[in-house]
C-alpha positions as CSV (number, residue, x, y, z in Angstrom):
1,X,-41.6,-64.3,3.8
2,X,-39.8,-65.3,7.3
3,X,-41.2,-67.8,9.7
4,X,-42.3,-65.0,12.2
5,X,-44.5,-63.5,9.5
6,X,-46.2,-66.5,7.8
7,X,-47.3,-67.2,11.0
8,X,-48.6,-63.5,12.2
9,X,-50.2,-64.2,8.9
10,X,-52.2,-67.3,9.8
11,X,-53.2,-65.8,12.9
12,X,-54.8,-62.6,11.3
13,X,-58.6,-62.3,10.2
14,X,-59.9,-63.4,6.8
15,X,-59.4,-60.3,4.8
16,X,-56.4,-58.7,7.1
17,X,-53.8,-61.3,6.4
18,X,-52.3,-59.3,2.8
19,X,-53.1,-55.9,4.3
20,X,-49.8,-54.5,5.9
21,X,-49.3,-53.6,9.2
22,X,-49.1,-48.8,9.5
23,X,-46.1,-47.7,10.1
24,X,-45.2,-47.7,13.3
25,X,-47.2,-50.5,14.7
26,X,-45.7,-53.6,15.7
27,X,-46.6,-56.9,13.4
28,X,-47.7,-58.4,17.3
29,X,-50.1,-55.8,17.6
30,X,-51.2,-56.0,14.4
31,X,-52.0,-59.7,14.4
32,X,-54.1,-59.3,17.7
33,X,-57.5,-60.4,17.5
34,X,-58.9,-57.5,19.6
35,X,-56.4,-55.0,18.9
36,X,-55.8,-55.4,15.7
37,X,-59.4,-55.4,15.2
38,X,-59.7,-51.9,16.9
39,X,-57.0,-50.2,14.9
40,X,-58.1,-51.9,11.8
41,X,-62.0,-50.9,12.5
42,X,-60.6,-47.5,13.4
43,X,-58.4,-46.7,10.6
44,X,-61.4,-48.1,8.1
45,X,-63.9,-45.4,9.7
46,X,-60.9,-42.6,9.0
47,X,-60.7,-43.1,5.6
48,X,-64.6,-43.7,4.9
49,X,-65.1,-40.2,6.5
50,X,-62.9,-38.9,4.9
51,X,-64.4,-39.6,1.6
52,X,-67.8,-39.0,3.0
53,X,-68.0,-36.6,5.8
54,X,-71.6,-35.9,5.7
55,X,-71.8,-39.5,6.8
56,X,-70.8,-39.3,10.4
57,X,-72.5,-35.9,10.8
58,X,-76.1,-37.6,9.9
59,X,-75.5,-40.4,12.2
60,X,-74.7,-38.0,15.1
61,X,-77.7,-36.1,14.8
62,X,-79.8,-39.4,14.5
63,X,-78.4,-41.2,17.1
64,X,-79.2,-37.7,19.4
65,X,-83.2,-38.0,17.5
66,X,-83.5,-41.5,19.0
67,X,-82.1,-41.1,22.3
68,X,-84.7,-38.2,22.7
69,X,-87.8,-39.7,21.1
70,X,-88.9,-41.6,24.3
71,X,-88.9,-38.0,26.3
72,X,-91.2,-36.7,23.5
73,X,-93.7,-39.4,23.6
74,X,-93.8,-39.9,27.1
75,X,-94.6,-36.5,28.0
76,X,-93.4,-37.0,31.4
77,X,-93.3,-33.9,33.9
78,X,-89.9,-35.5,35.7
79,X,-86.8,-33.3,35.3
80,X,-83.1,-34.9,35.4
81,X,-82.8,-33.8,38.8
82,X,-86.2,-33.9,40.2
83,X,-89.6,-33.1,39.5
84,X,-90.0,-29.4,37.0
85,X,-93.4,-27.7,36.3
86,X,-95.6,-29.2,34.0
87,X,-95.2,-29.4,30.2
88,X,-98.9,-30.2,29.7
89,X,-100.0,-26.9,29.0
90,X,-97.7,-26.9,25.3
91,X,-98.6,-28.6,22.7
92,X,-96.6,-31.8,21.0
93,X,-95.5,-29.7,18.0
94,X,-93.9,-27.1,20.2
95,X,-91.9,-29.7,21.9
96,X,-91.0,-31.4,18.7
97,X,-90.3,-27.8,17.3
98,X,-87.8,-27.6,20.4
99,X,-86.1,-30.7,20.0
100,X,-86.2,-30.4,16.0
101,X,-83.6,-26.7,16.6
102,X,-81.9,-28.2,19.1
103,X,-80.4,-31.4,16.6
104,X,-80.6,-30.7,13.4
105,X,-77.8,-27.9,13.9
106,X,-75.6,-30.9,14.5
107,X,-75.1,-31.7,11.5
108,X,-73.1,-28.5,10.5
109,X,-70.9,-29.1,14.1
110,X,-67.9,-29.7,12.1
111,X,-67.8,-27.3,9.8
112,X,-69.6,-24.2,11.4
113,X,-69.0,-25.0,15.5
114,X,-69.0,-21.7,16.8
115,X,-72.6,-21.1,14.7
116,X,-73.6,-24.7,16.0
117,X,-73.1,-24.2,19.7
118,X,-74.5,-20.6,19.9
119,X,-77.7,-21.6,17.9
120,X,-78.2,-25.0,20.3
121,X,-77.2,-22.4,23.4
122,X,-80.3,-19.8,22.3
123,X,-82.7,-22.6,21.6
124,X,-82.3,-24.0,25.3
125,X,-81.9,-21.0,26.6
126,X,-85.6,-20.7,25.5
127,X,-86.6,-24.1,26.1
128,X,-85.5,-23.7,29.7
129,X,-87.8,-20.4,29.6
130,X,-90.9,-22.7,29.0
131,X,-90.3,-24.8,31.8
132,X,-89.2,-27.9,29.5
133,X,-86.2,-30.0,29.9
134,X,-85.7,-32.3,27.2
135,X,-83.1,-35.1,26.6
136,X,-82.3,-33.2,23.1
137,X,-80.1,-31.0,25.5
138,X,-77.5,-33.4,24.8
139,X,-77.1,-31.6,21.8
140,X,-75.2,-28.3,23.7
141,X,-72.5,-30.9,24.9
142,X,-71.8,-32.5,21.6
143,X,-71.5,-28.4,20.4
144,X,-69.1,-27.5,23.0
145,X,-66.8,-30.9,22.4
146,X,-66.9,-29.8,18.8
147,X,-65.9,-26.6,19.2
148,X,-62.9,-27.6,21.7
149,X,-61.8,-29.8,19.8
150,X,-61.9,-27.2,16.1
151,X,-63.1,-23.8,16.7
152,X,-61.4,-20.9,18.2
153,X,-60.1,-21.0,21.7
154,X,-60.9,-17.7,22.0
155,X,-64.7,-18.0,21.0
156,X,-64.6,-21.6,23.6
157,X,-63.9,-19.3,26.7
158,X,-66.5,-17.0,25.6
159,X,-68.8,-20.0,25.0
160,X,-68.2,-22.2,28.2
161,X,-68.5,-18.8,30.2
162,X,-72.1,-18.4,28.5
163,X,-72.7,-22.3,29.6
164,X,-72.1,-21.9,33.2
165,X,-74.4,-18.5,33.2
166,X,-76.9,-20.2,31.2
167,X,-77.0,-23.5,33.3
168,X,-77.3,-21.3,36.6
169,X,-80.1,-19.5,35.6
170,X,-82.0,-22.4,34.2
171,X,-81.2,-24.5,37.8
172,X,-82.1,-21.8,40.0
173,X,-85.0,-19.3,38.1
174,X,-86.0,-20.1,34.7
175,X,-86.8,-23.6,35.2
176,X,-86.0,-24.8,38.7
177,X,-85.5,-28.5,40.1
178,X,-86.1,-30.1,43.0
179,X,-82.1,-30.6,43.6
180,X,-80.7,-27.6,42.4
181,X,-77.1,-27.2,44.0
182,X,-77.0,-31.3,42.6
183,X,-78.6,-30.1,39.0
184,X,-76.0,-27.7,39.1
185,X,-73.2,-29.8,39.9
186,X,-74.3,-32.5,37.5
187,X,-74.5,-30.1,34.4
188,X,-71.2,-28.1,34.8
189,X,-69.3,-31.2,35.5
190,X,-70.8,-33.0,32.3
191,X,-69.9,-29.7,30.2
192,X,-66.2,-29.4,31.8
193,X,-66.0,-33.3,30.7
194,X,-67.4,-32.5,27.1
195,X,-65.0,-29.8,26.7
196,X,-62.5,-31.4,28.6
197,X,-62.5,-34.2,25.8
198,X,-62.8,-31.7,23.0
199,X,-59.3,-29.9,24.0
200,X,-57.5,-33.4,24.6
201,X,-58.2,-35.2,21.1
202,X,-57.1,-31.3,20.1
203,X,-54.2,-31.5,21.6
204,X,-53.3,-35.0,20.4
205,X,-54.0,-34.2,16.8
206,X,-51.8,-31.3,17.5
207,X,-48.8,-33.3,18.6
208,X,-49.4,-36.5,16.0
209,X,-49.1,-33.8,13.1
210,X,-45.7,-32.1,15.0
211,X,-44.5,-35.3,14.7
212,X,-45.4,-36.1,11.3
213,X,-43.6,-33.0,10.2
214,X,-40.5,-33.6,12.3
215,X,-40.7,-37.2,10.7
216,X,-41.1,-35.6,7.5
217,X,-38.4,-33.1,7.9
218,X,-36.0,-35.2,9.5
219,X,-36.2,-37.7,6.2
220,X,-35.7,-34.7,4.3
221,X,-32.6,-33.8,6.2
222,X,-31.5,-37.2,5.8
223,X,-31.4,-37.9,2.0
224,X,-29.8,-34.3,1.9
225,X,-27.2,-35.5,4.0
226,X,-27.1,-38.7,1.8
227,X,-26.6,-36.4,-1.2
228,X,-24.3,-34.3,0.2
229,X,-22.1,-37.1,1.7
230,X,-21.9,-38.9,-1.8
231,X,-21.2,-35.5,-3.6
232,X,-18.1,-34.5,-1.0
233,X,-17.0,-38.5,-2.0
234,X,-17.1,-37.5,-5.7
235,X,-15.2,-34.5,-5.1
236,X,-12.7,-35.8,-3.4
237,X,-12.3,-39.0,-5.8
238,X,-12.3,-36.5,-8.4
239,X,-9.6,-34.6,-6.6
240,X,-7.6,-37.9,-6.2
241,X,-7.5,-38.8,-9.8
242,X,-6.7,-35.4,-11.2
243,X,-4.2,-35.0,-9.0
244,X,-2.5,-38.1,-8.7
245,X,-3.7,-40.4,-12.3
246,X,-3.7,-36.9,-14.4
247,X,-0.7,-35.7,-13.7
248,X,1.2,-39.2,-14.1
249,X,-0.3,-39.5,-17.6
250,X,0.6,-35.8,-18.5
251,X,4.1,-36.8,-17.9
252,X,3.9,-40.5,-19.4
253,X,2.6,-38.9,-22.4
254,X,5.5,-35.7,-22.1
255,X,8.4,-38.2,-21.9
256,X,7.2,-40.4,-24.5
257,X,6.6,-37.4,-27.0
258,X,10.2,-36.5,-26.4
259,X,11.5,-40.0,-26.5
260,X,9.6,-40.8,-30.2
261,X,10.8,-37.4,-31.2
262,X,14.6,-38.5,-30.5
263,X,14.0,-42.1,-31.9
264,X,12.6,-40.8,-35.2
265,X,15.5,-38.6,-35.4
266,X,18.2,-41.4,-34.6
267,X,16.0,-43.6,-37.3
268,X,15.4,-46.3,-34.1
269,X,12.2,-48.6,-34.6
270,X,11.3,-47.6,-31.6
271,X,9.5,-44.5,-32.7
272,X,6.7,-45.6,-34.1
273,X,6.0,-47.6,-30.5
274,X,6.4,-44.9,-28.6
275,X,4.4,-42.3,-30.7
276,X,1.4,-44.9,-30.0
277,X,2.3,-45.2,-26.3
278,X,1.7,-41.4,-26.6
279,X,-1.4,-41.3,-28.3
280,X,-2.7,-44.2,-25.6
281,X,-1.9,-42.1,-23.0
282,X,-3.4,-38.9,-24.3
283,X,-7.1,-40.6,-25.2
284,X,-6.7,-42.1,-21.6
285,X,-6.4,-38.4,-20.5
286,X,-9.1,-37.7,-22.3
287,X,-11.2,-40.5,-20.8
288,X,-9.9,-39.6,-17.6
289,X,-11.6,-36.0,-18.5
290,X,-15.2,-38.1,-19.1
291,X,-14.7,-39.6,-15.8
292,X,-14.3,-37.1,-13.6
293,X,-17.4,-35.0,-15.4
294,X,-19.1,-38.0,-14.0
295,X,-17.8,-37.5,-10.8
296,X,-18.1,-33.9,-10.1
297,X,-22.0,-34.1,-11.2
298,X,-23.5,-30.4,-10.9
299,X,-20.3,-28.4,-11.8
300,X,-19.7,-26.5,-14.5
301,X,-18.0,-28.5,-17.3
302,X,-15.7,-25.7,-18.1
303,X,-12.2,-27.3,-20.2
304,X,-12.5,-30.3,-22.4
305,X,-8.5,-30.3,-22.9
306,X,-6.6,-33.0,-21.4
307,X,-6.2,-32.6,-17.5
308,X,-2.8,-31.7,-17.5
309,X,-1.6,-29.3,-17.5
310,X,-4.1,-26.5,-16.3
311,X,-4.6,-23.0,-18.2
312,X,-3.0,-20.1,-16.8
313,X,-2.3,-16.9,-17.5
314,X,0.2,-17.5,-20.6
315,X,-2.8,-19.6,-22.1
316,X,-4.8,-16.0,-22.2
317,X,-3.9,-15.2,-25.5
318,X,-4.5,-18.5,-27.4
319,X,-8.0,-17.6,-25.6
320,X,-8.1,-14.3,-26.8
321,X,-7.6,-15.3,-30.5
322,X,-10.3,-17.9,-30.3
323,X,-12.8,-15.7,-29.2
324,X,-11.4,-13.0,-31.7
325,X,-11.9,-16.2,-34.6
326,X,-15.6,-16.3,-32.8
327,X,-16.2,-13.0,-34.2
328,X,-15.7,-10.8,-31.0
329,X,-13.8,-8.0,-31.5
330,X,-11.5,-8.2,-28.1
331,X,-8.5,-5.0,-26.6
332,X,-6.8,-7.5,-24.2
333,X,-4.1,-5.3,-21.7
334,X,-2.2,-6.3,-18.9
335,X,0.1,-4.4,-15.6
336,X,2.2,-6.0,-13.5
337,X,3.5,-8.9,-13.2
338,X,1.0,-11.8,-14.2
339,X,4.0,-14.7,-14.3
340,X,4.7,-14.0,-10.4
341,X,1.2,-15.3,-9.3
342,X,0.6,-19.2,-7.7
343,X,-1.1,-21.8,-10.1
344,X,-3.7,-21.3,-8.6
345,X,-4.6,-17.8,-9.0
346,X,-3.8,-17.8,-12.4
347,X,-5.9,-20.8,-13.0
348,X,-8.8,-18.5,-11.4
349,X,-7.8,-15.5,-13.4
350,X,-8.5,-17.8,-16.9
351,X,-11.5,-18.9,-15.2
352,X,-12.9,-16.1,-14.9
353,X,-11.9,-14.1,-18.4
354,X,-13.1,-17.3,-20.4
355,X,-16.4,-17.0,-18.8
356,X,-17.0,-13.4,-19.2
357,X,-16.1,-13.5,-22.5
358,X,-18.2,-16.9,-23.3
359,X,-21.2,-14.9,-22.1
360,X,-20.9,-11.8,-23.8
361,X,-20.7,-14.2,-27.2
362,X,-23.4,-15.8,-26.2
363,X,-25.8,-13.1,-25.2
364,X,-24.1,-10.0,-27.0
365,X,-23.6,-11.4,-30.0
366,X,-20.4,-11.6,-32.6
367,X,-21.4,-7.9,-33.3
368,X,-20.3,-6.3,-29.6
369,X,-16.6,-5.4,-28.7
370,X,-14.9,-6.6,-25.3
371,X,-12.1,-4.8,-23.4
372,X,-10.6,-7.1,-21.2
373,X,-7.7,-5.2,-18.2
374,X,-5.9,-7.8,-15.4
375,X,-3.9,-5.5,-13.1
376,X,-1.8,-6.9,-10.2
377,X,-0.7,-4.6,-7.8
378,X,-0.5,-4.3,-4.0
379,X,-1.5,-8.3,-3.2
380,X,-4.6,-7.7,-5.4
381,X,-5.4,-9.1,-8.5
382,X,-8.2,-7.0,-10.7
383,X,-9.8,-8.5,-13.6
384,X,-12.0,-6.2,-15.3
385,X,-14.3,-7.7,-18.6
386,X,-16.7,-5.0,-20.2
387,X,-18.7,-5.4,-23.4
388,X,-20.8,-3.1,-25.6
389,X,-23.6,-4.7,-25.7
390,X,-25.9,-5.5,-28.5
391,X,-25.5,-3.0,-31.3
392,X,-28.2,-0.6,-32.0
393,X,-30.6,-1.9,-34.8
394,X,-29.4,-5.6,-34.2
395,X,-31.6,-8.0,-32.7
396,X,-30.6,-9.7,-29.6
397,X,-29.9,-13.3,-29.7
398,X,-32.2,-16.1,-29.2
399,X,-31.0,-17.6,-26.1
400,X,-30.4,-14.1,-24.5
401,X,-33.4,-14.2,-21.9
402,X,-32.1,-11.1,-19.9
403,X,-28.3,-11.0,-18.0
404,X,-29.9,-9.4,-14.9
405,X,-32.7,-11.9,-14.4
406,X,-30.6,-15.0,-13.9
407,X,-27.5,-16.7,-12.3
408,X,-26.2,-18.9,-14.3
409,X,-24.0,-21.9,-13.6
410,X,-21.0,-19.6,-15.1
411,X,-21.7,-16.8,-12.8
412,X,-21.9,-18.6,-9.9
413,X,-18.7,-20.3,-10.4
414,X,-16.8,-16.8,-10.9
415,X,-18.4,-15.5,-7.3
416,X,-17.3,-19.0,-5.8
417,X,-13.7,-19.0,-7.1
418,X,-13.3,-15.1,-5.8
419,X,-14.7,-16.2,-2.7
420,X,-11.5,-18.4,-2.3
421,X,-9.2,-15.6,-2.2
422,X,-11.6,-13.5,0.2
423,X,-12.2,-11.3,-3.1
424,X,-15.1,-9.4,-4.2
425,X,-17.4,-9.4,-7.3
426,X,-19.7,-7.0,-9.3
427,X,-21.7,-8.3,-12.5
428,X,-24.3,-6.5,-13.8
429,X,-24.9,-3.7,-16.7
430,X,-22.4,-1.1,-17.6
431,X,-22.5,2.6,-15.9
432,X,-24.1,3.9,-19.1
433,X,-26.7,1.5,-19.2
434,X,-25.5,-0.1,-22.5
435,X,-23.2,-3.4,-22.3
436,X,-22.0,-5.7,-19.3
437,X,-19.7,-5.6,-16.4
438,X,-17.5,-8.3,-14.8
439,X,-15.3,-6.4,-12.1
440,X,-13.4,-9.4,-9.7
441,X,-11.2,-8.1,-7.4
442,X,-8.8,-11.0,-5.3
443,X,-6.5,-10.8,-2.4
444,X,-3.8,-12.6,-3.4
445,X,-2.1,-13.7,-0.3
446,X,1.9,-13.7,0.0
447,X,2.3,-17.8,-0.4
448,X,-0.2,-17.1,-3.2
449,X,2.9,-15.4,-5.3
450,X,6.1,-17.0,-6.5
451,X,9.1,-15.3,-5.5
């Protein structure tokens, strides 16, 4: 703990020393004796009414009982602005009854205001009808600050227009004062106040929870970016190596093959030397391979070969035969000229015939049949992969939870590589309504062909 802290510490209360400052608030503030005090005290009566709400409620409606016991017991004939008609003619139980229905609905101000204030607004609206003010009034103010500050604005207009009606009519003929236009004045500039307060603390709950969920957001928005930074870093890294470490090894490893080969055949004692060198560099390969899954963390593991050098188009049939040794039954064709496309496009072209054919496998089953067409022609490049399906009478495999109801990591990566050549994708079931589709179509640019 730093010097500045030990000694906020010292300075705070017994009992507030180990409890941490709220975000936001200064450790000065914190340490205050009378602010600190106040915050404290305040954020203490937050959580205890939170865990008992009924609490606060029964403390407002007593607090409103005691401040108008001495007006019941007195049974004075004084108004608040001047002297009223008498109240002797009623009896003590009708006054009580009054002040009993103008209260008690306080205690159901927070969670039925609308209800509250109209039942405390018909209740003095008969009181005032007997002649009788009564300090329970009190009770229509607290209604209409509650409903500011969580009923309907809508249902508030409506009920601070009834106010002002009900207040005139009181002042001036139901129960008139000796001071009316400064009975008048009095009560409608109370009510604005109540209401007044009702809307602010409204408004100020309004704007502390905007800016808890532009806090929240923006922290959200922030680790993204965090993630997103550190995944763009792997990339690239990842880039870096298999361009730069992968293909040095691939031709370390090429040259030293060769050079063993032509030792062993001179009978040098060399050979033996350089056929390990070779074998080093091809389980360094390999570990390079570990490293960058590592690296590239969320992409689809796709080749476990060594890095170097990546499968193209040539590398189809060797493809073709292990899926055949799989159990698929694959027709592989070709038109035009595959050899003249860029690296890259072929690399995309494997990509995508490897996957299509990986899924029917998985999801068809060794009993379906695969046709797979590549066509160049025009500055396009079609790929089209259909299977049969699942054969009548056989039961579908056991990780085959439905082609059309998911997007798999493999599908994904054949719409992203098509979207790099501008190209276009359908997947889904065959015209007939038996097997599966994989049409990709790419624009192959001109610098995307070798001449």
């Amino acid at each position: 703990m730093s010097t500045h802290r030990a000694s906020v510490s010292a300075g705070l209360p017994r009992g507030a020393a180990s409890e941490p400052p709220p975000a936001g608030f200064d450790a000065d503030w914190w340490a205050h004796p009378l602010l600190g005090r106040i915050v404290r005290g305040q954020n203490h009566r937050r959580d205890l009414d939170r865990r008992h709400p009924w609490l606060l409620d029964t403390m407002v409606v007593l607090v409103v009982a005691l401040i108008s016991l001495p007006d019941l017991l007195t049974h004075t004939s004084h108004g608040p602005f001047g002297e009223t008609g008498s109240r002797d003619q009623l009896p003590s139980a009708v006054l009580f009854l009054l002040a009993g229905a103008q209260i008690l609905p306080l205690w159901w101000r927070r969670r039925a205001p609308a209800v509250t204030y109209f039942v405390i607004a018909a209740v003095s609206l008969v009181q005032w009808s007997l002649d009788v003010w009564q300090q329970a009034g009190i009770s229509a103010l607290i209604a209409l600050y509650s409903l500011a500050l969580r009923g309907s604005l809508r249902v508030l207009t409506w009920a601070a227009a009834l106010t002002v009606v009900q207040l005139a009519l009181a002042v001036c003929l139901l129960s008139p004062v000796e001071h009316p236009l400064l009975g008048l004045f009095f009560l409608l500039g109370t009510t604005a106040a109540a209401i007044a307060t009702g809307l602010t603390l409204r408004i100020r709950r309004l704007y502390l929870a905007t800016l808890e969920d532009r806090a929240a957001r923006l922290e959200i928005e922030r680790d993204q970016r965090v993630r997103l930074t550190a995944a763009a870093e792997r990339s690239r890294v990842a880039r870096e190596m298999h361009d730069i470490i992968g293909h040095n090894l691939s031709v370390m490893v090429s040259v030293a093959d060769g050079a063993a080969t032509l030792a062993a055949h001179n009978k040098e004692k060399s050979a033996e030397a350089l056929r390990v060198l070779g074998d080093t560099g091809r389980q360094a390969m390999s570990e390079l391979r570990s490293v960058l899954g590592v690296l590239r963390e969320g992409q689809e593991h796709e080749d476990v070969r060594p890095l170097s050098p990546q499968p193209g188009v040539r590398d189809l049939d060797a493809l073709m035969e292990r899926v055949r040794a799989a159990g698929l039954t694959v027709r592989y064709r070709t038109t035009g000229d595959l050899d003249s496309l860029g690296g890259g496009v072929q690399l995309t072209v494997y990509r995508v015939v490897q996957e299509a054919l990986t899924n029917s496998l998985k999801h068809a089953g060794t009993g379906t049949s695969a046709e797979v067409a590549i066509g160049v022609a025009a500055g396009e490049v079609r790929i089209r992969i259909a299977d049969t399906g699942v054969p009548p009478g056989t039961p579908e495999p056991a990780t085959h939870p439905g082609r059309s109801g998911e997007q798999g990591h493999g599908l994904v990566g054949i719409r992203q590589r098509a979207a790099m050549y501008g190209g276009s994708v359908t997947i889904g079931p065959r015209a007939g309504g038996h097997g599966w589709l994989v049409d990709v179509v790419l624009d192959v640019p001109p610098g995307e062909q070798l001449r």
